[in-house]
N, C-alpha and C positions, 0 to 999 in steps of 0.2 A: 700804806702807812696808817692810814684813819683808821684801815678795822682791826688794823694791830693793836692799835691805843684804845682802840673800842671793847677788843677783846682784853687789856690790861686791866682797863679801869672796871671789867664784870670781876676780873680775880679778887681787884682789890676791893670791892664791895662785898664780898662771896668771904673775906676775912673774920675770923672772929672777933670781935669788937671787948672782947675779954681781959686784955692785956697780955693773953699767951703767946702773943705772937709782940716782936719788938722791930721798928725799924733801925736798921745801920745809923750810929751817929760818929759822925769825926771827932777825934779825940781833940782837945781844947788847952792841955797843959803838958808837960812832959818835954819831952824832944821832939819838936816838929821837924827839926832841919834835915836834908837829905846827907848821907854823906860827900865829902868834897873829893871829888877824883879830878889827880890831875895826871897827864902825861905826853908825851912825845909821841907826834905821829907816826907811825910805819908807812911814807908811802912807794915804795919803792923798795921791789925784791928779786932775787932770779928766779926763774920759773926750775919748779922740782928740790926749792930749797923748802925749810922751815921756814915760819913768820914769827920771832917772839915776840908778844905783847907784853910791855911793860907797864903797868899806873902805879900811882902814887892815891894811897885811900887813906882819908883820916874822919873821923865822927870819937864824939865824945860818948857816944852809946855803943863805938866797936863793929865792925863789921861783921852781919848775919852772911850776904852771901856776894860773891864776885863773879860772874859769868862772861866770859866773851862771847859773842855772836857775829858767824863769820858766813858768809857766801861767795859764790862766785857773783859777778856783774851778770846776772840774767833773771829776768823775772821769774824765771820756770822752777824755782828751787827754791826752799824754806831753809833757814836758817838753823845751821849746826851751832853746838853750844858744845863750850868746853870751861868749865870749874877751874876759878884762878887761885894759883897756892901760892903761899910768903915765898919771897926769895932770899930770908937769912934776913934784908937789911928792914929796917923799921918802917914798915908802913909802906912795903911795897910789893907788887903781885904780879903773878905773870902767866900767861899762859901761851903755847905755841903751836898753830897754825900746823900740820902734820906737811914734810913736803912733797908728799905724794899726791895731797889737794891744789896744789899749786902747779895747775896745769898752763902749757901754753894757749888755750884755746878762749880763756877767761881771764881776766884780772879779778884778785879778790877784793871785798868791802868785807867790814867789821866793824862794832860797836862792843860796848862795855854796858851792861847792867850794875846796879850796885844796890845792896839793900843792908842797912844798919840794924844794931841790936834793938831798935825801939818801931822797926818796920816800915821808916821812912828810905824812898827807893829814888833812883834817881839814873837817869844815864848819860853815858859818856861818849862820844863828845853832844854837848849840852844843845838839844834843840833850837835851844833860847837864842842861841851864841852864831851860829853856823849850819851846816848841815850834819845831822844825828847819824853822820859814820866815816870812817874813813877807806877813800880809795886805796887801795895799794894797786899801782904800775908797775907788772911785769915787765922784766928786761928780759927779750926776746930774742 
């Protein structure tokens, strides 16, 4: 770690002191809020069915983008992502779980991403709150 930071702090010296270069600043006014997703857990599915996920998304700056992120219960596998689309009723989204991924050998977990029109992001279910996914128990 030291000569990480040691080799950081030569880069950022090695900078041109010009103005040509700008560091990142957080934005201060606008829309800071994330948007608010709510919804009903899925814990509980048959195995070789689908899984729909259903939320509820609201922001006053609109939803940029909706993603579920799903795996089986095993460390050995990265997370599959599938693009959530309106379902007709207002301010609701969904996406489904394929059930040919829903084996008996695993039980799945899933989470929700969510990022508004002014680039604040947020996921679902809420770190803050719980634990940041839900199980679904196969019925076996």
């Amino acid at each position: 770690l030291e000569s990480n930071l040691a080799q950081l702090e030569e880069q950022a010296r090695s900078l041109p002191d010009d103005g040509s270069t700008t560091a990142w600043t957080p934005r201060t006014d606008g829309d800071l809020t994330p948007p608010d997703v709510k919804g009903d857990y899925v814990t509980s599915a048959p195995v070789g069915q689908p899984i729909r996920i259903v939320v509820r998304v609201t922001d006053p700056s609109g939803v940029k983008s909706l993603r579920l992120r799903y795996r089986h219960v095993t460390q050995y596998e990265d997370y599959l992502t599938l693009d959530m689309k309106p379902t007709g009723t207002p301010d609701e989204y969904e996406a489904t779980i394929p059930g040919d991924f829903v084996i008996p050998k695993w039980d799945v977990m899933y989470f929700v991403e969510a990022i508004d029109g002014a680039g604040n992001g947020t996921q679902w279910p809420d770190f803050r709150i719980g634990q940041p996914y839900v199980f679904v128990h196969l019925q076996r």
